[in-house]
C-alpha positions in Angstrom: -12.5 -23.6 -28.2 -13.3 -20.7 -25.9 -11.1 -18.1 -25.6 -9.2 -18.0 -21.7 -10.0 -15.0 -19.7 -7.1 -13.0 -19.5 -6.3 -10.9 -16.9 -3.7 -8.0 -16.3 -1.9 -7.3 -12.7 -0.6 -3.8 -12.5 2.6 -5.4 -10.7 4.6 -7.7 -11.2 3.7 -10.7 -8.7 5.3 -13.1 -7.0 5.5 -17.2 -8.2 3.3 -18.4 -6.3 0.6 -15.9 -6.3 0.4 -16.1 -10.3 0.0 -19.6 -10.1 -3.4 -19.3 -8.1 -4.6 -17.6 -10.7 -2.8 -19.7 -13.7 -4.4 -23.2 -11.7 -8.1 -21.7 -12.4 -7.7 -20.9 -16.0 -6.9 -17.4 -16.4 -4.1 -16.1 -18.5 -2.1 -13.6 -16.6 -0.6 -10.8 -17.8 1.9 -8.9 -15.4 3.4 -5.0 -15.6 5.1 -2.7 -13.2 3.0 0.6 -13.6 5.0 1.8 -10.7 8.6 2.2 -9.2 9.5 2.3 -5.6 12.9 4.0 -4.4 14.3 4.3 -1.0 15.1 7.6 -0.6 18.4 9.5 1.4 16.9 10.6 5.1 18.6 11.3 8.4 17.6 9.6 11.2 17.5 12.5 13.4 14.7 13.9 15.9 13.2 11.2 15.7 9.9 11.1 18.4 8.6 8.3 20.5 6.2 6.8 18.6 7.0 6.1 15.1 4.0 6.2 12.7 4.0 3.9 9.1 1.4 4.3 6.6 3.0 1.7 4.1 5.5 -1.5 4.0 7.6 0.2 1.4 7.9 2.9 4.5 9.0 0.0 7.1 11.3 -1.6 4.7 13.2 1.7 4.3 13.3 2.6 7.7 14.7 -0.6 8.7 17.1 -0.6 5.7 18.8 2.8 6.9 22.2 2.6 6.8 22.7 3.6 10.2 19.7 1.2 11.5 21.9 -1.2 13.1 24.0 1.4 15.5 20.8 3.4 16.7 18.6 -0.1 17.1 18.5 -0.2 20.5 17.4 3.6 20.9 14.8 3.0 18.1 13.1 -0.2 19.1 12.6 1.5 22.6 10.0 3.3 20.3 6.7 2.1 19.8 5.0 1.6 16.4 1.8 2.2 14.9 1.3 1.5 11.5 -1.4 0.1 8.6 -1.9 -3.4 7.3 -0.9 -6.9 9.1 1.8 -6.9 7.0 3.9 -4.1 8.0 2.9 -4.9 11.6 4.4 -8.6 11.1 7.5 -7.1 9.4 8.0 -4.1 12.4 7.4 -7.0 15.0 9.9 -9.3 13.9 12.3 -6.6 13.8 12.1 -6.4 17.4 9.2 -3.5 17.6 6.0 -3.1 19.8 3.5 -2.3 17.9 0.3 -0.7 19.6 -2.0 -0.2 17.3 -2.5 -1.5 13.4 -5.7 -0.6 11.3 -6.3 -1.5 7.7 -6.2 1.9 6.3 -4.4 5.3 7.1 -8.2 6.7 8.0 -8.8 4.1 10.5 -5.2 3.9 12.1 -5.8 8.3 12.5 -8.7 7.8 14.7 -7.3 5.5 17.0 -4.2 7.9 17.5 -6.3 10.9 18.2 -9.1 9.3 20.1 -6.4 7.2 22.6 -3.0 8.4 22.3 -3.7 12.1 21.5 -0.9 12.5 24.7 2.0 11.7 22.7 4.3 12.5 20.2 5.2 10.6 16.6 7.3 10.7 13.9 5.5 9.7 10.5 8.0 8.2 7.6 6.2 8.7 4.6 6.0 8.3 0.7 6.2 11.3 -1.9 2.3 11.0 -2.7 1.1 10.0 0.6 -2.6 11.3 1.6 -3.3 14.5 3.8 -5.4 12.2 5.8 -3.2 11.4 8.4 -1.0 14.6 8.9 -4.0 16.9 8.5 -5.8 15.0 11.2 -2.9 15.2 13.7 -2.3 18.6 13.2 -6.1 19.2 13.9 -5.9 17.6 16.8 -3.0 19.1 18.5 -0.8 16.1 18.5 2.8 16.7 18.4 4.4 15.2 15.6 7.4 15.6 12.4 7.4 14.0 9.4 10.1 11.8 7.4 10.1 11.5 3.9 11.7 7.4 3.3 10.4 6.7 -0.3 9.8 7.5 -3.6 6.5 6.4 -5.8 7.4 7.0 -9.5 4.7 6.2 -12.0 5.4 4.0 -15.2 3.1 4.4 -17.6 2.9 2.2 -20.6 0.6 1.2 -23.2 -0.9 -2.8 -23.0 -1.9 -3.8 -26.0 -3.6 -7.1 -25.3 -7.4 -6.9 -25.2 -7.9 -7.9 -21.1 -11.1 -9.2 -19.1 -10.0 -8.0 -15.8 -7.4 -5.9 -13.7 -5.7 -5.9 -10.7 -4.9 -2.7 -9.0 -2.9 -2.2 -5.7 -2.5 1.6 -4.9 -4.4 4.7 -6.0 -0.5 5.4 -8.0 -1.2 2.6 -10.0 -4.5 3.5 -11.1 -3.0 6.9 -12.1 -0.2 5.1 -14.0 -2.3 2.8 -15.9 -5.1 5.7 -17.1 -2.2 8.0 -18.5 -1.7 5.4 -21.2 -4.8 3.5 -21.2 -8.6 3.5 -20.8 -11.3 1.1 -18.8 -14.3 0.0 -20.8 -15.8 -3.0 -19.6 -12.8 -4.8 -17.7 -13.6 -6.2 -14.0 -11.4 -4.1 -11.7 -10.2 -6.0 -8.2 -9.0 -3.7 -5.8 -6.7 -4.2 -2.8 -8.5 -1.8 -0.7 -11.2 1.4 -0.6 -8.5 4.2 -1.5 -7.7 2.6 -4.8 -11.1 1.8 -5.6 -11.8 5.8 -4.5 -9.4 6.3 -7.8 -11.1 4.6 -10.5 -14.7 5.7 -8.9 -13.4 9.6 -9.2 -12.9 8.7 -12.6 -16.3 7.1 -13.0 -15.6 3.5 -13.0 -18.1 1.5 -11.6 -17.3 -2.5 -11.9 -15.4 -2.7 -8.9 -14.4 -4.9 -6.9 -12.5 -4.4 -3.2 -10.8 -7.2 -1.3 -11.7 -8.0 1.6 -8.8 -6.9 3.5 -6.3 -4.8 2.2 -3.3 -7.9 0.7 -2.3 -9.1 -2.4 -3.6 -12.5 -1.7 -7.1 -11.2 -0.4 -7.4 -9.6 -4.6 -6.3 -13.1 -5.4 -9.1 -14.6 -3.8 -11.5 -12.0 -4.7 -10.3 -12.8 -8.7 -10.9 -16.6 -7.9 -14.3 -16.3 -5.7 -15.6 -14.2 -9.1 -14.0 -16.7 -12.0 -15.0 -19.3 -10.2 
């Protein structure tokens, strides 16, 4: 009998989104290589335009203790964030968003080519890109940053041989090579930054979701195995 191709997920991932993978075959292995934290902030000159780079940034904003007595002042803010996701999450919280892009790169453009006039306040990650606050600053545009989360990496050893792994965020990638190396493995990426990871460390068979979601890597693992 032939061996199944096993794959490894550097996250853990949710039910339903294992079992696409289980239904075509592949074993699935699954591992945190990285730990999110809310972090302690103030919410406190806060700008008109809020600007979010990640959903672990959105959850923690809207998590803040003190969300609930400043929501009215905040939602009279608009938003501008990457990925459909955070824009779904920041909208059914009762905020107008703008402007969404799929990446931090793109989202910078469209704030300094039509909004240059105004002023933002970006809640960010500990190992968040210079991209976006370097091109602001560049550009004359007004803004302050917020610190909301923390990235710690996990790294740990896998021991099972694996066909194939799934990467979300240029952190994990980091996480993974303290501990362990990539040969011949497929790697599915969930967008151009975290490929941008493995290719610095010259890593060629690569392969980049469509759009930037958990469930576009899925299909991109399927579409291949299939």
């Amino acid at each position: 009998m032939a061996t199944p191709t096993r794959i490894l997920s550097t996250k853990v991932l949710l039910g339903h989104q294992k079992q696409a993978l289980t239904d075509i075959g592949l074993e699935v292995l699954e591992s945190n290589f990285i730990e999110v934290g809310i972090k302690n902030f103030e919410l406190k000159g806060i700008k008109n335009n809020l600007i979010f780079t990640s959903q672990n940034a959105v959850r923690s904003f809207l998590t803040h203790p003190k969300f609930e007595e400043n929501k009215s002042d905040l939602q009279s803010k608009k938003a501008f964030c990457v990925g459909v996701k955070s824009k779904t999450i920041l909208t059914d919280a009762g905020f107008e968003v703008v402007a969404y892009a799929d990446y931090a790169s793109d989202l910078t453009e469209i704030i300094c080519l039509i909004y240059s006039n105004e002023s933002y306040t970006f809640f960010s990650g500990n190992l968040r890109k210079e991209t976006l606050p370097l091109a602001l600053q560049e550009a004359g545009i007004e803004f302050n940053e917020i610190e909301v989360y923390e990235t710690q990496l996990k790294p740990h050893k896998i021991k099972e041989a694996v066909d194939a792994i799934l990467f979300f965020s240029p952190s994990g990638v980091a996480s993974y090579l303290k501990e362990n190396t990539i040969k011949k493995e497929m790697c599915f990426c969930i967008g151009e930054t975290t490929a941008e990871a493995l290719e610095n460390k010259h890593i060629k068979n690569i392969v980049i979701a469509e759009y930037p979601s958990v469930e576009n890597v899925i299909t991109e693992v399927k579409e291949y195995y299939n």
